[in-house]
C-alpha positions as CSV (number, residue, x, y, z in Angstrom):
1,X,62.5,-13.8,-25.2
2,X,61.2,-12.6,-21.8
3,X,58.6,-14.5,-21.3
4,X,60.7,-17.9,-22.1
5,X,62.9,-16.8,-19.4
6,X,60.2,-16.1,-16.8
7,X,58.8,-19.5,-17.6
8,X,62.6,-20.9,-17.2
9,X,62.9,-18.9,-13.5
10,X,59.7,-20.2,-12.9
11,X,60.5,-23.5,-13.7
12,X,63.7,-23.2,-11.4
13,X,61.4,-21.8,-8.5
14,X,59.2,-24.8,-8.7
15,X,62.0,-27.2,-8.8
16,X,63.6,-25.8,-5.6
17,X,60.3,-26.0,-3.9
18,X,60.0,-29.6,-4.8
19,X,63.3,-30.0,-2.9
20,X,62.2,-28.7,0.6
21,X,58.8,-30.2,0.3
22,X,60.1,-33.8,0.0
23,X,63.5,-33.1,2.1
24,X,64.0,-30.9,5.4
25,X,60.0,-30.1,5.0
26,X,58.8,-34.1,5.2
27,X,60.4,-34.3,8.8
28,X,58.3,-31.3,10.3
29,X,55.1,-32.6,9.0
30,X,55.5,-36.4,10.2
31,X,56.5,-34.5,13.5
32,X,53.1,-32.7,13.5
33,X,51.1,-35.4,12.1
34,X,52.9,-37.8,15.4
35,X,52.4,-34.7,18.1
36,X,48.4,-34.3,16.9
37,X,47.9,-38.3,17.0
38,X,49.3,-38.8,20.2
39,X,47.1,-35.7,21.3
40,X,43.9,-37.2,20.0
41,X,44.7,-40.7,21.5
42,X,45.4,-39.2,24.9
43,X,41.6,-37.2,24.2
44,X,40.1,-40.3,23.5
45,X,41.6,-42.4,26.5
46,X,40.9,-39.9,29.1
47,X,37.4,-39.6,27.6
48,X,36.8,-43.5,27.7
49,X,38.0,-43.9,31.3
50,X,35.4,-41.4,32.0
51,X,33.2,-43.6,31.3
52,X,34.5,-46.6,32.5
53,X,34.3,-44.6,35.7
54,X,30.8,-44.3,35.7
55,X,30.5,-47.6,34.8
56,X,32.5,-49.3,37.9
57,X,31.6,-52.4,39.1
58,X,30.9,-52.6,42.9
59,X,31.1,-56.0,44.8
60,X,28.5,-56.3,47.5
61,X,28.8,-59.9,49.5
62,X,25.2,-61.1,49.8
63,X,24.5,-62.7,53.5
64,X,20.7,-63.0,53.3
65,X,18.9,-63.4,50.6
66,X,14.5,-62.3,51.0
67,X,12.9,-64.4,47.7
68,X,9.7,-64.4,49.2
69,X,7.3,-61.6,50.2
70,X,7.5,-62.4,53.5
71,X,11.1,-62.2,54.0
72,X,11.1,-59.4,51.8
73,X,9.0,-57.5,54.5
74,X,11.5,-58.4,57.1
75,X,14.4,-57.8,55.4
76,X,17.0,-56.7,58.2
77,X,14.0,-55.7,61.0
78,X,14.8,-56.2,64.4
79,X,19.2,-56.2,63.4
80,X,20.5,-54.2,66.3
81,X,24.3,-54.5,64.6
82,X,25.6,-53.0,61.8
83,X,26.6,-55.1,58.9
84,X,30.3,-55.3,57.8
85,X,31.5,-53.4,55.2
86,X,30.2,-54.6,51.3
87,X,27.9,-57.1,52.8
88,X,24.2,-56.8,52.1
89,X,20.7,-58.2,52.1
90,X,19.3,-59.1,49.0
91,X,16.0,-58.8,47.6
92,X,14.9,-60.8,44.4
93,X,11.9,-59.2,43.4
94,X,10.9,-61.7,40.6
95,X,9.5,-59.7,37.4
96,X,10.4,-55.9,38.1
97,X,8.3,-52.9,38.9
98,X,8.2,-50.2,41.0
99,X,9.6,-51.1,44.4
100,X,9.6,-49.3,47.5
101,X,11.5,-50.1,51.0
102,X,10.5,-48.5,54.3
103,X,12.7,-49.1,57.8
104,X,9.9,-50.2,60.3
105,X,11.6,-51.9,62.9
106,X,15.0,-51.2,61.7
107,X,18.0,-50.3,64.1
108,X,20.4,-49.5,61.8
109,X,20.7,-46.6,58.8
110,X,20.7,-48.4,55.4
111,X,21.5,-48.0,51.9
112,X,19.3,-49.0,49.2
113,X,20.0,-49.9,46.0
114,X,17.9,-50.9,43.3
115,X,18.7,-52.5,39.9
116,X,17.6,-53.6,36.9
117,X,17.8,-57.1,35.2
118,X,21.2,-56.4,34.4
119,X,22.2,-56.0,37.6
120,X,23.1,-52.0,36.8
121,X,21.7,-49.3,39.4
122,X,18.7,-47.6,38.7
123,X,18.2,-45.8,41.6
124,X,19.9,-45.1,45.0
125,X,18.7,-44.4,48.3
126,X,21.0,-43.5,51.1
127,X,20.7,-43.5,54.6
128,X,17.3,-44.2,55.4
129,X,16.9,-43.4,58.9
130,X,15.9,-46.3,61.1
131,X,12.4,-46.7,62.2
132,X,10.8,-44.7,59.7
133,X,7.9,-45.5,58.2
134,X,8.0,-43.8,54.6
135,X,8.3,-45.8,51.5
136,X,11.7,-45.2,49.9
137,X,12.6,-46.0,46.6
138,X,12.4,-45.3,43.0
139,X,9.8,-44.3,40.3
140,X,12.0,-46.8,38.0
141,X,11.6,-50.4,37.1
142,X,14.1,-52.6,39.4
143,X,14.2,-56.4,39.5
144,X,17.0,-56.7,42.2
145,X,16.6,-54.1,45.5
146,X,20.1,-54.4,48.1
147,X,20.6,-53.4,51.7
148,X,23.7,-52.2,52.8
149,X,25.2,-49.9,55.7
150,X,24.2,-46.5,55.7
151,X,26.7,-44.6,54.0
152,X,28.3,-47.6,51.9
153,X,27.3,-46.1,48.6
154,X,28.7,-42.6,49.0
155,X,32.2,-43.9,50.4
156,X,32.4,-46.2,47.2
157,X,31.1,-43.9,45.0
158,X,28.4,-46.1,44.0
159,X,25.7,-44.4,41.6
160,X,22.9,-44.6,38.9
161,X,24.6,-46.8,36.2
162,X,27.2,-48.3,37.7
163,X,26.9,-52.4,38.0
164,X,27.1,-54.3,41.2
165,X,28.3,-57.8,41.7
166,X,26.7,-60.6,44.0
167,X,29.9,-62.7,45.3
């Protein structure tokens, strides 16, 4: 007889388990489940506009464009007047490679900025100092080279990866 009633109080135990699980119980858990979805979206958001961030898009406003080698060798020699903010020279190098910029005959510090086919930046060099005769550029395939003010790509937080737009 004792062990039929320690399976009945066993039984009884079970039962009022059952009760709490699916009643008061099932709140708390749909509360946990909603706190620890909401945590993981927020994760997952902050980690995307990381990113994103990395990732900007910079508008540059193209006023000359060098196509051909002998504008490219020019590019802004001889400007005595710094450009206006986001404006730029661009320089379509044709089917990529490594490219290289130097300053002779330039009056004014410059940002370069090279990029792929896609348009994203592969390299940045800032401030070249005017007049100086050194080759500045990349050891990376660019299609697309840009000339802005010195300093442009630091205050706009331009860097390796981000995209830049010709308007």
């Amino acid at each position: 007889m004792k062990k039929i009633g320690a399976r009945m109080r066993g039984r009884k135990i079970v039962s009022r388990m059952k009760g709490k699980i699916g009643g008061e119980n099932i709140g708390w858990i749909v509360l946990v489940f909603v706190i620890l979805s909401i945590v993981v979206v927020v994760i997952g958001v902050t980690i995307g506009m990381r990113v994103r961030a990395r990732e900007k898009k910079h508008p540059v406003k193209i006023i000359k464009h060098f196509q051909n080698e002998k504008e490219r060798e020019m590019g802004f020699m001889f400007v005595k007047e710094r450009l206006k903010d986001g404006e730029g020279g661009l320089f379509h190098f044709g089917g990529g490679g490594i490219n290289k910029f130097w300053m002779k005959n330039t009056f004014i510090p410059l940002d370069m900025i090279f990029l792929n086919k896609d348009r994203k930046v592969v390299c940045v060099v800032e401030n070249a100092k005017p007049g100086d005769l050194t080759s500045r550029g990349c050891d990376v395939e660019s299609f697309w080279g840009i000339e802005v003010n010195g300093g442009w790509t630091r205050r706009k937080g331009l860097r390796e990866g981000d995209f830049v737009e010709f308007v």
